[in-house]
Structures are given as structure tokens and as C-alpha cells.
N, C-alpha and C positions, 0 to 999 in steps of 0.2 A: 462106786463111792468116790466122792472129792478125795484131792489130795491135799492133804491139810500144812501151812508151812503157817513160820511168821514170820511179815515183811520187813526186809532192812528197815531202820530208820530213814535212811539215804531218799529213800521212796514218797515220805512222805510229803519231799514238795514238789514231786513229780504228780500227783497225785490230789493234791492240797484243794484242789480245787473242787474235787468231784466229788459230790451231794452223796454223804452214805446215811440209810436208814439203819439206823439201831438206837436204841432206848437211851433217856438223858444218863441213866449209872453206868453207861462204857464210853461216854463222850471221855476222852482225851486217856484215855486207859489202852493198852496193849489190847490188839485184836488178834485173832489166829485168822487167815484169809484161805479158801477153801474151791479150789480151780478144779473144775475137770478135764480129762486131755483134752479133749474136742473143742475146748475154747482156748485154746492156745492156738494163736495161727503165725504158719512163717513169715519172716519179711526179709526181704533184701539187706541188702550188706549196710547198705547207706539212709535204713530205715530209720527217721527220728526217734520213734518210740520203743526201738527195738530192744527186748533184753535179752544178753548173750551169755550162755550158760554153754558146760563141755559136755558131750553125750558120753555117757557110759554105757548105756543098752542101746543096741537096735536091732528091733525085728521088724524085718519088711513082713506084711500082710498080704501084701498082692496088691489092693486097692489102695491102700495107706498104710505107713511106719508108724509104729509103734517107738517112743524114743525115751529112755529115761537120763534123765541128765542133773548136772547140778549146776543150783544158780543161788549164786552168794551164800553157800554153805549148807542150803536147801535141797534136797531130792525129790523131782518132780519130774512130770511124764507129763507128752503130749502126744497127741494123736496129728499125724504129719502126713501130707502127699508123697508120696512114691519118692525114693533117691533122694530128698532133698538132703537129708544125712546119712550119711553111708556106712558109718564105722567108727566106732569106739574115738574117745578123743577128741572128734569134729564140734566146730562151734554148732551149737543151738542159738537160733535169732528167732525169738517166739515176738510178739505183742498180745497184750490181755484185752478186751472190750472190759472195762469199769463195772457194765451190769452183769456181765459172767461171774462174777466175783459174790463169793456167801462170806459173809463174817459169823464168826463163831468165838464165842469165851472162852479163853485158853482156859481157865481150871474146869468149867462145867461141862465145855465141849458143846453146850447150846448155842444153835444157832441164833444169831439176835436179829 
């Protein structure tokens, strides 16, 4: 199941640009945005797009880390390559691909 957050403001001229599908009655209305870990992916320190969040969980898997973290007041998880976070505390440096991304009605919880 996604993990459901809602996006700072801050975000929204990061963003401002990318063509989102959902119905004329939530055009300019509060969205809930709805990630799976597997679309989160790492990036370097010095990565433009990067958003940087603290890990609170990690559990290494073997194949890939499991990492639950928080970002801008958010708790969300991503599915991560081996080591890249190691231990409680450590930065999180995810970027999101725009189509990974489900929008949902914060009071209905429908997807739009």
C-alpha cells in the first residue's frame, strides 16, 4: 500500500511545472500524494533534485534497505540499495520520478 503524506507548499514550484491528471473540482485544492518505497530512489549529495529527510528505521534486507524516515514533518519509507543508510539519524537523499506519484482526496481518500 502507498504511503500517503501531504506536500509542503514549498514544493509546489519545484514542481509547478509537471502536467498532473485529476478532475477540474481539485484543480487548485489540497492534494494527499501517495509514493511507494520503490519509487524513491537515492542520489548523491550534490543531487539537484534531491530531497533530504533523517532515517529513523533501517532494516537491511540483504538485497536492499528498507528505510523509514522523515521529511518535512512527514513519515515515509523507501526501498533503498544495500548501505546506502546505515543507522538511525543518517540523511535520506531520495528523488521522486513526477509519474510515480497517485494523487488522492485528502477527505475521500479517492484516488483522482
Amino acid at each position: 500500500m502507498p504511503t500517503r503524506w501531504s506536500a509542503p507548499r514549498a514544493w509546489s514550484s519545484r514542481w509547478g511545472r509537471t502536467r498532473w491528471s485529476c478532475s477540474s473540482s481539485h484543480r487548485g485544492k489540497a492534494v494527499t500524494i501517495g509514493l511507494r518505497p520503490e519509487h524513491l530512489h537515492w542520489v548523491p549529495d550534490a543531487h539537484a533534485d534531491a530531497l533530504v529527510g533523517t532515517a529513523r528505521v533501517v532494516e537491511p534486507l540483504g538485497s536492499d534497505t528498507l528505510v523509514v524516515f522523515e521529511l518535512a514533518g512527514c513519515e515515509l519509507q523507501a526501498r533503498l540499495p544495500p548501505r546506502v543508510v546505515r543507522g538511525a539519524g543518517e540523511a535520506v537523499r531520495v528523488a521522486i520520478a513526477p509519474e510515480s506519484i497517485h494523487l488522492f482526496d485528502p477527505v475521500t481518500e479517492r484516488r483522482l
